[in-house]
N, C-alpha and C positions, 0 to 999 in steps of 0.2 A: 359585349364581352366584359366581365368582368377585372379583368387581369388589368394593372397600368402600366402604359407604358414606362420601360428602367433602358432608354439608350445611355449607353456609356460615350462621354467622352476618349476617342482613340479611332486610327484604320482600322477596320477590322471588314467582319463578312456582313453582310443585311440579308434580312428577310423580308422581298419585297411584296410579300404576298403574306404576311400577316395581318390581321386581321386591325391591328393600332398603329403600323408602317408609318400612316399620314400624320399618325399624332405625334410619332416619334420624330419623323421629318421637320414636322413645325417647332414642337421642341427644341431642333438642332436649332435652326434657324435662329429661332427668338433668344438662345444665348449666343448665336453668333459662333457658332462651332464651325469648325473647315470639314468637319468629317464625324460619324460616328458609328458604331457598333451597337449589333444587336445579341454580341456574341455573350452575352452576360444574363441575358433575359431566358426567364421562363417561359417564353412563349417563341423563342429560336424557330421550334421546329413547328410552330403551328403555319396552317394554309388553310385561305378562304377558298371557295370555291372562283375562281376568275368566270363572268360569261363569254363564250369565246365570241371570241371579230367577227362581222360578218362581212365577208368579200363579195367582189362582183368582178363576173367575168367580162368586162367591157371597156375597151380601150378607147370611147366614145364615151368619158362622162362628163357631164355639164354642173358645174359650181355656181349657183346663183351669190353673186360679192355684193354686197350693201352699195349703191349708187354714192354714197357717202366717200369712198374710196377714191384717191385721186385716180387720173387715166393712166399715169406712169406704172402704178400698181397692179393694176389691170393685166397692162403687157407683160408685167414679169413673171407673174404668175401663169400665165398659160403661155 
């Protein structure tokens, strides 16, 4: 995408599904910003396509955890 990203410092609304979101995000960050707005940008109303989740119908799933992981972690998790 051509467009760059322009968050505003201020609360406002996001567009979490534009196409620069992540650029915009790291932006916030990297000045240190509490919060920012995409309500000023050109590209507001654009959306990427998302691929959707793919679920599983199974209450029996098994997570293989890196042996690395202490055993206290282990239990918490399942």
């Amino acid at each position: 995408m051509s467009a760059q990203p322009s968050p505003i410092r201020r609360r406002g609304e996001r567009n979490l599904y534009c196409p620069n979101y992540g650029h915009c995000l790291d932006m916030a960050v990297e000045k240190k910003w509490r919060s920012f707005s995409c309500s000023e940008c050109g590209l507001k109303g654009v959306q990427e396509d998302i691929p959707a989740v793919r679920t599983v119908n199974d209450s029996n799933i098994v997570y293989e955890l890196p042996r690395s992981l202490p055993q206290a972690v282990w239990y918490s998790i399942g």
